[in-house]
Each structure stands twice: as C-alpha cells, then as structure tokens.
C-alpha positions as a Python dict, from the first residue, in 0.01 Angstrom:
ca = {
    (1, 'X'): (0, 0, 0),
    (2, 'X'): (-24, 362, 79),
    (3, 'X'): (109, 616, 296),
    (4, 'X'): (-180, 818, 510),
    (5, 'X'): (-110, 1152, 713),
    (6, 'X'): (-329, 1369, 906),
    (7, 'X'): (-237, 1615, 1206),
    (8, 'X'): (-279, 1897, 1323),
    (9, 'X'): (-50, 2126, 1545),
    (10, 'X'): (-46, 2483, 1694),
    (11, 'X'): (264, 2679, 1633),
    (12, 'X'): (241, 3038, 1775),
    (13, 'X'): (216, 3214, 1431),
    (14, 'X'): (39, 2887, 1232),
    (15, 'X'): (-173, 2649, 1290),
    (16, 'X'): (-139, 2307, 1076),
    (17, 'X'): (-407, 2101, 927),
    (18, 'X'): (-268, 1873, 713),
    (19, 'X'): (-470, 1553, 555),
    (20, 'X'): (-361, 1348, 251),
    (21, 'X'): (-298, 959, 133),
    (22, 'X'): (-62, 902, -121),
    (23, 'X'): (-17, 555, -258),
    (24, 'X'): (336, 379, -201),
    (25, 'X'): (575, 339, -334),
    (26, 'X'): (613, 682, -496),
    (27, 'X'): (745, 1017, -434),
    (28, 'X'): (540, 1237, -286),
    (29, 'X'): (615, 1574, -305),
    (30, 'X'): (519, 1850, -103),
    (31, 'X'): (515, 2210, -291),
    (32, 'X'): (436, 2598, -173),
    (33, 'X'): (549, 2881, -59),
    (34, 'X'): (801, 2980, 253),
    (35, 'X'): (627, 2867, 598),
    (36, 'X'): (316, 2678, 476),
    (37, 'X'): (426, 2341, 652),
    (38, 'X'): (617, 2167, 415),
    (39, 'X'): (879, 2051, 656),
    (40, 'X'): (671, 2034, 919),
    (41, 'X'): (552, 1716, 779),
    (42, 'X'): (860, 1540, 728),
    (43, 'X'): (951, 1628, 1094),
    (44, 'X'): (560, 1491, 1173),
    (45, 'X'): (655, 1152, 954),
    (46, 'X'): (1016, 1113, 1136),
    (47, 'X'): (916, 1128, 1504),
    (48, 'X'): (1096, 1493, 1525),
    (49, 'X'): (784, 1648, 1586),
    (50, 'X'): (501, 1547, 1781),
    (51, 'X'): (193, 1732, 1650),
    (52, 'X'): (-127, 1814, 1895),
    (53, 'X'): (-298, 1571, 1690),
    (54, 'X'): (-209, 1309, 1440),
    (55, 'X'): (-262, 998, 1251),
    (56, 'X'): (22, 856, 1036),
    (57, 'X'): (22, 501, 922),
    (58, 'X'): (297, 384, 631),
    (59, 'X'): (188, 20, 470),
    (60, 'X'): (-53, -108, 718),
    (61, 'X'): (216, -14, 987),
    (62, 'X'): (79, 258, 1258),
    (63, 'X'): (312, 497, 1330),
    (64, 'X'): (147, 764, 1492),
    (65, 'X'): (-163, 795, 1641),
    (66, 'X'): (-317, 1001, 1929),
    (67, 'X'): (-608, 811, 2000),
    (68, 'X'): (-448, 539, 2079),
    (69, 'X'): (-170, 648, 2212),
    (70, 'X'): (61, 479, 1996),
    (71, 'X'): (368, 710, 1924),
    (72, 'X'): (670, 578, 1763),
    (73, 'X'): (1001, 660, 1875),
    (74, 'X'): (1254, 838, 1570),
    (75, 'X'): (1481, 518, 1528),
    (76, 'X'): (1178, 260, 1512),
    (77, 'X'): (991, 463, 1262),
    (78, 'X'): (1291, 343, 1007),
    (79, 'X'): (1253, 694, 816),
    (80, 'X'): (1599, 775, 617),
    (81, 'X'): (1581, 1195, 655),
    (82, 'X'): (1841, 1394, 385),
    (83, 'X'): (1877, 1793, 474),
    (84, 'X'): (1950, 2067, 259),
    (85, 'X'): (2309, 2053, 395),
    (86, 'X'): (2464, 1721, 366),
    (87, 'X'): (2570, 1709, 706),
    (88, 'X'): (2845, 1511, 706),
    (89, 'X'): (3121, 1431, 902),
    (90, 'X'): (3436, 1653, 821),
    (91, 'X'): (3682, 1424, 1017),
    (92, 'X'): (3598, 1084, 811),
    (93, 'X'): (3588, 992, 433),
    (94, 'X'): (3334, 893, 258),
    (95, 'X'): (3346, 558, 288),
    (96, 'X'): (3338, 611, 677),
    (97, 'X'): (3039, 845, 632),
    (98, 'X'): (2884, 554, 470),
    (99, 'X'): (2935, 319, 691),
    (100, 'X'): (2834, 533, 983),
    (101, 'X'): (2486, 471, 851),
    (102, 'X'): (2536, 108, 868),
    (103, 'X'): (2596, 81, 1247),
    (104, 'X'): (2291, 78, 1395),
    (105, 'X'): (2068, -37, 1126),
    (106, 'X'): (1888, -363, 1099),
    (107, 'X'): (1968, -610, 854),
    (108, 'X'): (1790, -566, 547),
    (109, 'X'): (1786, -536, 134),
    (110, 'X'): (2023, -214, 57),
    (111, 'X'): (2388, -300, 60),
    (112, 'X'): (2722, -93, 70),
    (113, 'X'): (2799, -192, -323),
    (114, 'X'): (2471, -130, -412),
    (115, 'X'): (2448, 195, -313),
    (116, 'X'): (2813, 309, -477),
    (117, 'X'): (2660, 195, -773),
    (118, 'X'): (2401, 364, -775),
    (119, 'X'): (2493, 707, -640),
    (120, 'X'): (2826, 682, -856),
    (121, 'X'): (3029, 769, -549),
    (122, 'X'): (3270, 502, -579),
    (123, 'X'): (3575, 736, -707),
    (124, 'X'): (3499, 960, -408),
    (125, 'X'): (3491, 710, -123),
    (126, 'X'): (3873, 787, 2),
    (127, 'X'): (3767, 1164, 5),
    (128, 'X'): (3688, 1408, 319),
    (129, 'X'): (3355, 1584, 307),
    (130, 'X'): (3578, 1913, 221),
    (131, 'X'): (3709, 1835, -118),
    (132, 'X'): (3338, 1742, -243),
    (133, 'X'): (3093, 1954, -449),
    (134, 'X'): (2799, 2009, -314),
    (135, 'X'): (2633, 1766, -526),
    (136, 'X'): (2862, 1521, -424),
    (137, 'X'): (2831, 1548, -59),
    (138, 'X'): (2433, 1579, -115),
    (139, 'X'): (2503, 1219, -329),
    (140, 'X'): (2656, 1066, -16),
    (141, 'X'): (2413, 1169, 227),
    (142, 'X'): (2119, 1029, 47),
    (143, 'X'): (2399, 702, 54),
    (144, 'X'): (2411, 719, 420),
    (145, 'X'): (2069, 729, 463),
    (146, 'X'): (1992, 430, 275),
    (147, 'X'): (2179, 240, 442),
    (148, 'X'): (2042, 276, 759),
    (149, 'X'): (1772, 29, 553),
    (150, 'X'): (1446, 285, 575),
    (151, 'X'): (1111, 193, 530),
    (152, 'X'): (1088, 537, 389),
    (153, 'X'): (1321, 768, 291),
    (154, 'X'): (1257, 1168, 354),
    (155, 'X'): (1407, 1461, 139),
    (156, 'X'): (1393, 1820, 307),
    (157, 'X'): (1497, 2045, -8),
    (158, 'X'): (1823, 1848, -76),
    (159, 'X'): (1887, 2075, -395),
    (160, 'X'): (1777, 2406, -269),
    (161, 'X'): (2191, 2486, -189),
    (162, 'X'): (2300, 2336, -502),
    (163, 'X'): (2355, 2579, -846),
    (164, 'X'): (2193, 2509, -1172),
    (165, 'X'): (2480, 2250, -1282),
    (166, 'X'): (2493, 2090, -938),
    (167, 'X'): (2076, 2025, -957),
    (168, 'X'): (2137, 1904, -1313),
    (169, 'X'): (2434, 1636, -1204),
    (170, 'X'): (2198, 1514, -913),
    (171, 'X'): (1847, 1500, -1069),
    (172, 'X'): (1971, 1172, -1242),
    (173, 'X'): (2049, 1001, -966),
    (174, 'X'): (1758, 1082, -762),
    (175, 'X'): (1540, 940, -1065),
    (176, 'X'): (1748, 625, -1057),
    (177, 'X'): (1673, 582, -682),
    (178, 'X'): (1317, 655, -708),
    (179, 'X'): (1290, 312, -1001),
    (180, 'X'): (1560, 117, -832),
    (181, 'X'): (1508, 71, -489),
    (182, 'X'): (1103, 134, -502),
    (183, 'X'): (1128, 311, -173),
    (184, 'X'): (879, 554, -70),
    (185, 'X'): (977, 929, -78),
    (186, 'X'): (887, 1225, 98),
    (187, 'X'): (1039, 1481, -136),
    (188, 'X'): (1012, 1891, 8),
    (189, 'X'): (1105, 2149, -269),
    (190, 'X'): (1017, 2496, -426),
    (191, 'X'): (1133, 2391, -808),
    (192, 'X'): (859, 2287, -1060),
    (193, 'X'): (1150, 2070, -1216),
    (194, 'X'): (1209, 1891, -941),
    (195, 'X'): (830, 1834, -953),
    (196, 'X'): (829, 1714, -1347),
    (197, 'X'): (1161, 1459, -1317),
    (198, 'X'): (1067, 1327, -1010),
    (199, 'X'): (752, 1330, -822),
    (200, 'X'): (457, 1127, -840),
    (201, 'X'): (202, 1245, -578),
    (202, 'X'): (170, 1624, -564),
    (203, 'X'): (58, 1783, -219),
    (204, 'X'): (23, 2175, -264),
    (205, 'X'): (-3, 2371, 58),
    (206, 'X'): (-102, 2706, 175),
    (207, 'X'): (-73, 2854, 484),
    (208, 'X'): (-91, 2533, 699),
    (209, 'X'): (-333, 2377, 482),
    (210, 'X'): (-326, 2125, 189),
    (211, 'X'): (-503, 2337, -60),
    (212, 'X'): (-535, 1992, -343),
    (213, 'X'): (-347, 1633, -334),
    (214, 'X'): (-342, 1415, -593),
    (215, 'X'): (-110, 1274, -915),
    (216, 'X'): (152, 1507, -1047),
    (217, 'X'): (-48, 1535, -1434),
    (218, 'X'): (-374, 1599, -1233),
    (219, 'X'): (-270, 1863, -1004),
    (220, 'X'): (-57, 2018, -1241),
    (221, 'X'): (-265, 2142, -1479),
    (222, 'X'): (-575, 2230, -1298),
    (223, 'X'): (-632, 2543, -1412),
    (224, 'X'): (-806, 2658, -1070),
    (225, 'X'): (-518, 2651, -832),
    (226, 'X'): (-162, 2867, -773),
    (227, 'X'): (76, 2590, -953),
    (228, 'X'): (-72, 2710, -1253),
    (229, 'X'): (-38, 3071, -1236),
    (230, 'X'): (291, 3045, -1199),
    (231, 'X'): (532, 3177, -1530),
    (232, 'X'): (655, 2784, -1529),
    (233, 'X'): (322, 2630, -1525),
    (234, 'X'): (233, 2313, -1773),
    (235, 'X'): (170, 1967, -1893),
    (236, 'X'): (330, 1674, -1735),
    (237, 'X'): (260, 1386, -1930),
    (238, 'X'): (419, 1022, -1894),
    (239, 'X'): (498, 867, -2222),
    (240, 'X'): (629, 594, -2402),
    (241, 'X'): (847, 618, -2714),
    (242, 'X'): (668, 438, -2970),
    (243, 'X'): (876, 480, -3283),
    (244, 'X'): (1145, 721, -3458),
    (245, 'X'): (1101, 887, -3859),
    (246, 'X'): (1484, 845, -3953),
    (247, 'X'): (1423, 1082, -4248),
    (248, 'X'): (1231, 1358, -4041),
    (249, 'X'): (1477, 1333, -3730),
    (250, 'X'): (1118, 1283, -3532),
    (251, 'X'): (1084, 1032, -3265),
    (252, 'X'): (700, 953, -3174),
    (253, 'X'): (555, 943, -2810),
    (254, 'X'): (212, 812, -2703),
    (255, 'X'): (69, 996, -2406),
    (256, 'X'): (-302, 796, -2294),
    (257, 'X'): (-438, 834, -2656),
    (258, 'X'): (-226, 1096, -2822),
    (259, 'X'): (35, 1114, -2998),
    (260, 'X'): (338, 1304, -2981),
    (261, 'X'): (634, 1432, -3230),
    (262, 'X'): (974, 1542, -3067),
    (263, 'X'): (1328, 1579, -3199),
    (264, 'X'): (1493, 1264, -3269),
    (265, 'X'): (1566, 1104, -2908),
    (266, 'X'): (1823, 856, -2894),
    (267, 'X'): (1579, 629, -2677),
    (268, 'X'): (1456, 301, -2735),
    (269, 'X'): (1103, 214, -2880),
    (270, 'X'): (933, 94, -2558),
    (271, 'X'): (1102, 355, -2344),
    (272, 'X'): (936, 557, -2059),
    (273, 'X'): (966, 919, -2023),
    (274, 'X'): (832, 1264, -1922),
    (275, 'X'): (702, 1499, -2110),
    (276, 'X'): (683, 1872, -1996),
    (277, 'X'): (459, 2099, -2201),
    (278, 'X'): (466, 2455, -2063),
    (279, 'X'): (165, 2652, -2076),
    (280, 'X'): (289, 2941, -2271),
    (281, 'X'): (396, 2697, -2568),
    (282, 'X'): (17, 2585, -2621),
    (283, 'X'): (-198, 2732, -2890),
    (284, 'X'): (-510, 2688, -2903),
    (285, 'X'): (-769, 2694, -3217),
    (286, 'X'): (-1130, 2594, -3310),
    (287, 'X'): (-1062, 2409, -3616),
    (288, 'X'): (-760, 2204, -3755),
    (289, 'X'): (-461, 2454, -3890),
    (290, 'X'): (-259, 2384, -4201),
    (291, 'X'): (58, 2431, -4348),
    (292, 'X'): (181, 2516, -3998),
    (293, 'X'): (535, 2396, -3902),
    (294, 'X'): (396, 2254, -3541),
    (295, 'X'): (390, 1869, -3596),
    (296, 'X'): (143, 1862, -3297),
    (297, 'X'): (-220, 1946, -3369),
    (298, 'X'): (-412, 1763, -3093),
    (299, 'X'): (-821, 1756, -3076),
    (300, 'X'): (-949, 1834, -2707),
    (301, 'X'): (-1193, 1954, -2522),
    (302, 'X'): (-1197, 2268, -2300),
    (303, 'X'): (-1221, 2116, -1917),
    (304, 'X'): (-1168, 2437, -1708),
    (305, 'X'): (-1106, 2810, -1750),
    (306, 'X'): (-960, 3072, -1525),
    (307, 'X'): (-933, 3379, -1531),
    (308, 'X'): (-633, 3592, -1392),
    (309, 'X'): (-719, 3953, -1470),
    (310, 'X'): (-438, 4113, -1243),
    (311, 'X'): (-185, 3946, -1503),
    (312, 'X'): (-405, 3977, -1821),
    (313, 'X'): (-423, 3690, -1877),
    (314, 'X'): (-684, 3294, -1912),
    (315, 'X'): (-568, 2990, -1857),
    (316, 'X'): (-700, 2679, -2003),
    (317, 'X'): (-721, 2316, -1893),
    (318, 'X'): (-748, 2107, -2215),
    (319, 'X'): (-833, 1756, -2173),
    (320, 'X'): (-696, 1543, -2481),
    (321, 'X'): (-798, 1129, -2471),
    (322, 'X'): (-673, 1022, -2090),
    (323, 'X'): (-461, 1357, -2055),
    (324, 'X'): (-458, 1717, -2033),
    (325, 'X'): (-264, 2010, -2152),
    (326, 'X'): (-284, 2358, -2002),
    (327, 'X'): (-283, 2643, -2214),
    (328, 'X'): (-222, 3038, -2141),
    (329, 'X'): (-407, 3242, -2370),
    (330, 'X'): (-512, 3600, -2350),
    (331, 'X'): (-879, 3757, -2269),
    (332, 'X'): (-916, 3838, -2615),
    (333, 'X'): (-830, 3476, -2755),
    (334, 'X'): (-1069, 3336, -2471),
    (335, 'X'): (-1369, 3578, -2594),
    (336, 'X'): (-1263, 3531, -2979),
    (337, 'X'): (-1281, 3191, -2960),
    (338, 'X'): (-1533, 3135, -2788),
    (339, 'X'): (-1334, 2918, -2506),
    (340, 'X'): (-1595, 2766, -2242),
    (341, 'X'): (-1615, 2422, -2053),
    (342, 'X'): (-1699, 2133, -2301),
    (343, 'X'): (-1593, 2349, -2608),
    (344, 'X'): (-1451, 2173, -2854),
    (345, 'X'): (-1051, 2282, -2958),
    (346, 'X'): (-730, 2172, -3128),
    (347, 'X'): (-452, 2208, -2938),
    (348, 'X'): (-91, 2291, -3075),
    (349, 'X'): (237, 2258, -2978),
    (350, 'X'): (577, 2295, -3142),
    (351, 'X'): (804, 1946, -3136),
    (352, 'X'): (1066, 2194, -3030),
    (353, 'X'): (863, 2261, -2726),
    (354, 'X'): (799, 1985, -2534),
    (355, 'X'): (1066, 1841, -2275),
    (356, 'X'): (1185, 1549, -2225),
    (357, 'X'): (1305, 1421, -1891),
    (358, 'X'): (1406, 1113, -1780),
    (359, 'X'): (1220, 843, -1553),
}
C-alpha cells in the first residue's frame, strides 16, 4: 500500500516538479520554506488543482493521470482537506458542523461517537464556532472532515494560527488520530515539532523541487541537506521503554541496538515513543569518557560530515547500531579529533537532553 505522486505544473513565477512515494498508511509530511510547493500538492492530491502533468495513484486506486486521461473529480477522490482556519460555520454548533460533514458522504467505518471521542469535543458540541479557541475549532474541523469517511485525509498547516499552548493542546490529538484510525495523512507545516510528534515520511522541498524523500530518522539527520542546518536540527529516534531504575529515577529506552537513559517516565515497559536528540546536545569523543554525569555514552561511527563555514560551524551524522544521531561540533573539534567518514566515535548525550514525545 503506498501513496505515489508526480506532476509537474507551470505557475508564472515557479515551475513544479514534484516526485515521491510514500508508503500508506502514514503521515507524510511536506517541509520548506514559503512558496516551494508545499500546498500545491495537497491541492494536486484533492482535485483543486489540475497540474500540466501528473500521476497520482493512492492504494492501487488511480486518481490522476494525464496519459490516460483519467482525472478524478474533488468529491470522488474521497480526500478529507483541514485549512489553517477552521472554516466553520458561524451560524450552527458544533454538533451541526459535524454533521454537515456527514451529508453527503458514503457509508463507511468513522462514526459520529467515534470521532467525539477521539477529538474530545463532546463538551463543546452545543457551542457556536465563536466561543471556541482556536484549537478547538481546528479540533472540530479535522472532526468534520472525517466524517465525510476519506480515503485520505489532508492537513494544510492546521497549527500555523494556533499559539504555543494551543499547538501543545492539539498535538495530542493529532497523534491519537494518526494510531487510531490508520488513515493516510498529508500533513503541510514549517515546525520541526510537528515533524518529531507526528510525521512519518519526510518530503523536503526547495523551490518547486523535492530536494530528498524518505523516513523522518533518515532525512532528519542527514547531515548534507537544509533540515539540518537549521538551530533545531537532531535525532529522531523511535523507541520502546524497556525498563525503569526506581532508585536512580532512570527509565531505559532501546532505540535499534542502543540503549537509552531518561528521567523517570511514568510509561509502561513495552511502550512506544519518540525520542528527539537535538544536535547541539551531542558530544562527541574518540574514546570512552569517565566520571562524566551523561548516562549516555554511545559507540558510533562517523557516516557524514558537513561543513557550514558561514556559521562556523561541522555537523556530524553519527550512525549508532540501526540509528543515527547528528552532532554539531565546531571546526576545531572536527580537525582535533580527527572526525572523517568511517571514524570511529563515542557519542554523548545528557539524560536531561533527550525528548520525549508521544506516539
């Protein structure tokens, strides 16, 4: 199962050529900067847009496709699209708004109930539009367009208009949609937190084009493209909690084949989570430290080095057994120790470091 997208279209100042596949279901998110095309393909995927050329097929199903002339309309492409604004209608509740997204669906899996649930809407379904927060409203219209029962549901920056608390109230329930309903997700945004809680296929464009595509820990911390010389580049590893040290407040995680120490979480051995390393919290050495008060010394290998000499700065793509880490050091710590591919290193990261969102 797998989603596969490739157009291209002419727009007087840009020109769009855009190829990935992205295996479903997932999120797939698309990242980069103002007016590289991000949106472009959502409208593409939806029917909004019809590009000069294009090729989009979701799960065996053909949606698009020049050649042969086949060219879905909006409504039989069953693509659920959320905005940044929620777009709702000011003149009926919630409950109404819901239900508007029920009229002209098909029958299928995702009912009314369900969806309260999951959202946790069900104390505001008697309310108008007006007397939400924005996180709320954004909450309802991802409700609205689940039930018009996509086959894929599409996410234009539906946190860009929210504040720091309204992102943080939200991100929860987007990562409980993503592992309940299993949809497929077209997810557009500019925040690299976004990325780490929720995507799983990363698509970076540039200027039209899609500069790499490929799992979120991949792309992430390759050391050779713009995510990572960004001040919030890092890690992004998927682990499992493992086991807690009552008497150090420690809780062990096992990412591929190492291991992990973070405060005390309250999780459950057996439990699934992200880990965020940023870049500027690695250190890197050439030989095991002691008496340090890191509890994570980690044996790699150097993968890939860059070199950013308008910010002073090297950063370093560590590959540890089945993941990597990516590490900014200086010039001098690069020539010091010696840091080329296949170099052997010990990685190190404080407990306090590492960040743990949810899955």
């Amino acid at each position: 199962m797998s989603l596969s997208v490739s157009f291209r279209h002419r727009f007087t100042n840009l020109e769009l050529q855009i190829e990935f596949e992205a295996p479903t279901p997932g999120v797939v998110a698309f990242f980069g900067p103002s007016g590289c095309g991000k949106s472009t393909i959502v409208m593409a995927a939806a029917g909004l847009l019809k590009p000069d050329t294009c090729r989009i097929e979701l799960d065996g199903a053909m949606l698009a496709d020049t050649a042969s002339g086949v060219s879905l309309p909006p409504e039989k492409r069953r693509i659920g699209l959320v905005f940044q604004d929620a777009r709702l209608f000011p003149h009926m509740s919630v409950r109404n708004n819901l239900r508007f997204g029920m009229r002209r669906a098909p029958p299928g899996p995702i009912q009314l109930d369900d969806v309260v649930d999951l959202l946790g809407i069900a104390p505001l379904l008697g309310r108008r539009p007006r007397s939400l927060s924005g996180g709320e409203r954004q909450r309802v219209a991802i409700g609205r367009a689940l039930l018009t029962q996509p086959k894929l549901l599409a996410m234009d920056e539906p946190l860009a208009s929210l504040d720091g608390p309204r992102k943080a109230e939200i991100l929860p329930f987007l990562a409980r949609l993503k592992t309940t309903l299993k949809l497929p997700i077209l997810y557009v945004t500019h925040s690299t937190e976004e990325l780490a809680s929720l995507a799983d296929t990363l698509v970076l464009l540039d200027a039209g084009r899609v500069v790499a595509a490929g799992p979120l820990p991949e792309i992430m911390t390759r050391s050779d493209l713009p995510l990572a010389r960004r001040d919030d580049a890092g890690a992004m590893l998927t682990a499992k909690v493992v086991g807690h040290d009552a008497d150090r407040q420690l809780t062990a995680l096992q990412a591929g084949g190492a291991r992990l120490w973070v405060p005390r979480l309250e999780h459950e051995a057996g439990t699934v989570v992200r880990a965020r390393i940023p870049a500027r919290e690695v250190i890197l050495a050439t030989e095991k430290p002691t008496q340090i008060s890191a509890h994570n010394v980690i044996a790699g290998t150097v993968h890939g080095i860059t070199a950013e000499p308008t910010r002073h700065e090297t950063l370093v793509e560590v590959a540890l057994d089945g993941v990597s880490l990516l590490a900014r050091v200086t010039p001098d710590a690069t020539e010091s120790l010696g840091l080329v591919a296949g170099r052997e290193v010990v990685a190190v990261v404080k407990s306090t470091s590492i960040e743990i969102l949810p899955v």
